[in-house]
N, C-alpha and C positions, 0 to 999 in steps of 0.2 A: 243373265249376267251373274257373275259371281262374287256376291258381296261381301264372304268371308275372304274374298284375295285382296279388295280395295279395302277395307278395313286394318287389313295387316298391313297394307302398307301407311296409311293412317298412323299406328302404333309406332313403325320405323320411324317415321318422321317426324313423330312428337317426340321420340329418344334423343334425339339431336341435339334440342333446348337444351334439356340439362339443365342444371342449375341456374342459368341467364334468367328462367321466369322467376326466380327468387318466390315469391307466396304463392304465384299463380299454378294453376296445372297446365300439364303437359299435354297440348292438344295438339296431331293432325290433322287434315283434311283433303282429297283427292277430288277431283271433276271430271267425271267419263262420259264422252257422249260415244255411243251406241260401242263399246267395248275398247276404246280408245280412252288415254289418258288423258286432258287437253289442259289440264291446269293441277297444281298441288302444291302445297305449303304445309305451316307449321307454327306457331306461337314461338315467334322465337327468343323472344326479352321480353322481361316485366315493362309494361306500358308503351309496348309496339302493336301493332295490328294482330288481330287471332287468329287464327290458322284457315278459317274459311273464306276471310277478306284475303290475307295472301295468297290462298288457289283462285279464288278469281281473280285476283289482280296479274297473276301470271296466266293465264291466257292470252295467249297471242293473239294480234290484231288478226290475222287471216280465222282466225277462229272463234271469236269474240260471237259472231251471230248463234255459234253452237250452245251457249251455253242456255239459252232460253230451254233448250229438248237436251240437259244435260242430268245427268243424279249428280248428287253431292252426298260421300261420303264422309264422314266426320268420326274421332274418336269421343267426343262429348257432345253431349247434346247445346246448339248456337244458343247464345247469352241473349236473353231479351231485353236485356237496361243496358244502358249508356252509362260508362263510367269514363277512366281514363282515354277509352276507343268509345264509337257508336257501338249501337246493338246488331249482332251478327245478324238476327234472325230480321231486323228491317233490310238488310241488305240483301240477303235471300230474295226477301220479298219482291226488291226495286228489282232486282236481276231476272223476274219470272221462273225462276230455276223449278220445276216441275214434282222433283221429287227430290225428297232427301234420307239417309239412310245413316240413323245414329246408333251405335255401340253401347254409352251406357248416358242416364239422365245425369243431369247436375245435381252431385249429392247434398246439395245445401239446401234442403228442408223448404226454406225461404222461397226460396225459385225454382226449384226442383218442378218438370212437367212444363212450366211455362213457356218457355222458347219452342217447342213442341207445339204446344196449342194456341200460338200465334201463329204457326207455319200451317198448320192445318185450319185453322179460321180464314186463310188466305188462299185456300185451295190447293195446298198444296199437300201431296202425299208424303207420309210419313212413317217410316221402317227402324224400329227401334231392337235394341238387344242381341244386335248381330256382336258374337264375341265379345259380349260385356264385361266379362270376370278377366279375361286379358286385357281388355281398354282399362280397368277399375285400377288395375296397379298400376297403373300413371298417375292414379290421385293420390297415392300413399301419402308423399311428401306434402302435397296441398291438403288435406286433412288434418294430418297434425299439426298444420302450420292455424287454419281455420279453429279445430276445436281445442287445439289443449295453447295455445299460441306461445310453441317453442320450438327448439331446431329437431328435425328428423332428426335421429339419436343411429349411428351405425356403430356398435362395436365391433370392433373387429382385430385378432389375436392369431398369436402362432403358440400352437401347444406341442410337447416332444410325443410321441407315442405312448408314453406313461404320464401324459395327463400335467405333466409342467411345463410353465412359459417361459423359464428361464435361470440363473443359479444367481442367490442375490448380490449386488455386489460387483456382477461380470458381465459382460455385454455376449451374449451366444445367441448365432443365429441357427435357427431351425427352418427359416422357407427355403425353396428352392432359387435359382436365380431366374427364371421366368416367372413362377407366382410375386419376385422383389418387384418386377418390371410391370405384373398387372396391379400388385396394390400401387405402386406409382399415378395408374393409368383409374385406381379410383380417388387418388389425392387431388389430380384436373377436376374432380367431378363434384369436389364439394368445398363449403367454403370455409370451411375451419377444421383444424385435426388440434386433438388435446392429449395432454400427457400428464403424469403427475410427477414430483420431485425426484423421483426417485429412478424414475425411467432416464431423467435428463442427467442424471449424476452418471447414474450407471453405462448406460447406451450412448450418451453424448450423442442426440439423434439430429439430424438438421430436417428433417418433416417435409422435405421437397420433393420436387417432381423429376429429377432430373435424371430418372431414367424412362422416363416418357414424357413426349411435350403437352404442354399444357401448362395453365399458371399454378403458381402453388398458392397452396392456402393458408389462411394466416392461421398462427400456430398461437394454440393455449394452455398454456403452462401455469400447472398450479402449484403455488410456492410457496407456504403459508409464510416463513419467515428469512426470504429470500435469499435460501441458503445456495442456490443455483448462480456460479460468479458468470458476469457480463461477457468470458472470452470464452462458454461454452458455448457451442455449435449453434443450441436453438435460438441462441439471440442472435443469429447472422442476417444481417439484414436485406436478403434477398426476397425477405417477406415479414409483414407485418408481425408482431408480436403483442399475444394481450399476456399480463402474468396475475394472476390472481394471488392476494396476498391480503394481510390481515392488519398492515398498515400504511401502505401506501396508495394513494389515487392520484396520477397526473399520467401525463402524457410527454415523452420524452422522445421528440423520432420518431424511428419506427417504433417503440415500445409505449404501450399502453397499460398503465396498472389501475386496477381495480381492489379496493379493499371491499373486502367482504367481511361479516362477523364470523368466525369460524369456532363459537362456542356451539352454535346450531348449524345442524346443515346445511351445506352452503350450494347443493345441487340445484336446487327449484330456483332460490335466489340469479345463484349465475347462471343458468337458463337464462333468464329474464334478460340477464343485461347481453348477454350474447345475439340474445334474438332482435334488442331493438337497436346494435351493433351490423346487424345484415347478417348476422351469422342462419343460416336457415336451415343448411345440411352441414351434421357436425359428426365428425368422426371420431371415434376414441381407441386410443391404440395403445394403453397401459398408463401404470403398470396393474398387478394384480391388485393392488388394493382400490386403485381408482375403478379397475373395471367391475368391482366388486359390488362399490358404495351403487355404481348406474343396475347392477342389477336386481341389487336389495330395493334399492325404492320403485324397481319399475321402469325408469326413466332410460329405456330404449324400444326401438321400432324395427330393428336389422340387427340380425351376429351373422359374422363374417368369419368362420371358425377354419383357421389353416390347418388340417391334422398332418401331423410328418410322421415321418418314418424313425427318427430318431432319439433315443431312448437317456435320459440326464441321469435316472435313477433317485436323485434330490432335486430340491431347488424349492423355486417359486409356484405355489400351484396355483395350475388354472383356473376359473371361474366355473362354477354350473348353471350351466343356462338350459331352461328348461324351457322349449317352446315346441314350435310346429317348424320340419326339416320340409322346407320347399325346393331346394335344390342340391343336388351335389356335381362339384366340378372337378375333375381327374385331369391333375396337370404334372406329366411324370412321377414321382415318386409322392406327391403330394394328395391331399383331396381339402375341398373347400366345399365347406358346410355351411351353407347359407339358411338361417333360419331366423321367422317369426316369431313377434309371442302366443302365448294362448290365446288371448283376448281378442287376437285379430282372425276377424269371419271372411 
């Protein structure tokens, strides 16, 4: 049997969630008896069933007796407590499921190995590490949610060829018009996009999705002295708005303000409230100073680096972000440089 092909598929189908698990990870799970699919699912919302209970819950009655002489593959290793859901791995149990085939352990220290060696105290066989470093980047987002407890940080920019994002002042676009329509298509995928005063003066941006479906996310605007007036774009209330500011806190509609002290830095602070806000995956899309302040202190997990082709000569210059280049994507005249930081193994 080929356990590197059900594991990938595992991987595809924990991609799905998306954001819906909000803190949890992203987990699939597949059911094959004897080379055949017979069940699969996926975690697909925070506080619905885990991706192992829904592959067995999708097996068909006509197939149901299969699953006793079936493997179960999994992109993480089944939870052995009872939280919001029961524990995967009692379920395993009650099903007789003979063997199981896990990707990588449960990185929380805490319980890390255990769901393993309950399924093996149970007789059942147990295959771990198949494609683990590919399963592991499903937990990114669940780790910095578990250990540092703030939103996944994505910055993400368009730079001209010489290295600036834009002339200050003037609104100039440098992507092309399908990379417009993929970063749309990662605005569905996360639950907050933030900008700083300067961007929404300048760019007048409305922060939606409406060149790919999917909801938009609510948009955070930092305004220390709410020099952004009420009938620019980003307070269109097709979506929530939070505005960070330095004297006001209430809730008006869709808009929400937050005063924060902005004699001291106000990044770790609003982290904080954004996170227990539901903000979980947060995107930052300018301008240069804001993308600045997230790279001086540390405080990102993703850069999402548009490079073009075309040349300002002046302007605004772009950030240096110094990490590890995990991907490059070539979309016509463009390239997108997806990188880490150092720190991440």
């Amino acid at each position: 049997m080929n356990h590197e092909l059900y594991i990938k598929r595992c991987i595809v189908l924990a991609k799905k969630a998306g954001k819906n698990v909000q803190t949890n990870p992203m987990v699939g799970a597949v059911l094959v008896h004897e080379g055949r699919v017979i069940g699969e699912g996926y975690h697909e919302r925070y506080g619905s069933h885990h991706a192992e209970i829904n592959a067995i819950n999708s097996v068909s009655e006509e197939d149901k007796h299969l699953i006793a002489s079936a493997t179960l593959f999994v992109s993480l290793e089944p939870c052995n407590h009872a939280g919001k859901t029961p524990a995967c791995s009692a379920r395993i149990i009650e099903e007789k499921i003979p063997k199981v085939v896990i990707a990588c352990k449960d990185p929380n220290p805490n319980v890390a190995g255990q769901g393993v060696e309950t399924l093996r105290k149970a007789g059942i066989e147990v295959e771990q590490g198949v494609l683990a470093s590919e399963a592991r980047c499903l937990l990114n987002h669940f780790l910095v949610h578990q250990l540092k407890k703030r939103p996944y940080i994505i910055l993400k920019f368009a730079q001209s060829k010489d290295y600036f994002l834009g002339k200050k002042g003037k609104q100039v676009w440098l992507s092309n018009e399908q990379v417009k329509i993929l970063s749309h298509q990662w605005r569905a995928n996360i639950d907050g996009i933030l900008v700083g005063k300067q961007t929404a003066l300048s760019d007048q941006p409305s922060l939606t999705t409406r060149l790919y479906p999917g909801d938009n996310p609510t948009k955070i605007l930092i305004d220390k002295a709410l020099e952004v007036g009420i009938d620019n774009p980003i307070y269109d209330a097709v979506s929530p708005i939070i505005v960070i500011n330095e004297s006001k806190e209430a809730k008006e509609g869709h808009i929400q303000y937050i005063k924060l002290d902005f004699s001291v830095p106000i990044l770790p602070s609003l982290l904080d409230r954004l996170f227990s806000l539901g903000i979980y995956i947060l995107m930052v899309e300018g301008g240069g100073f804001t993308l600045k302040q997230f790279v001086k202190l540390g405080l990102w997990d993703e850069c999402r680096v548009i490079q073009t082709e075309k040349i300002l000569a002046e302007g605004i210059k772009a950030p240096s972000v110094a990490g590890n280049l995990i991907k490059k994507e070539v979309i016509l005249d463009n390239q997108i440089l997806y990188i880490e930081p150092n720190t991440v193994k």
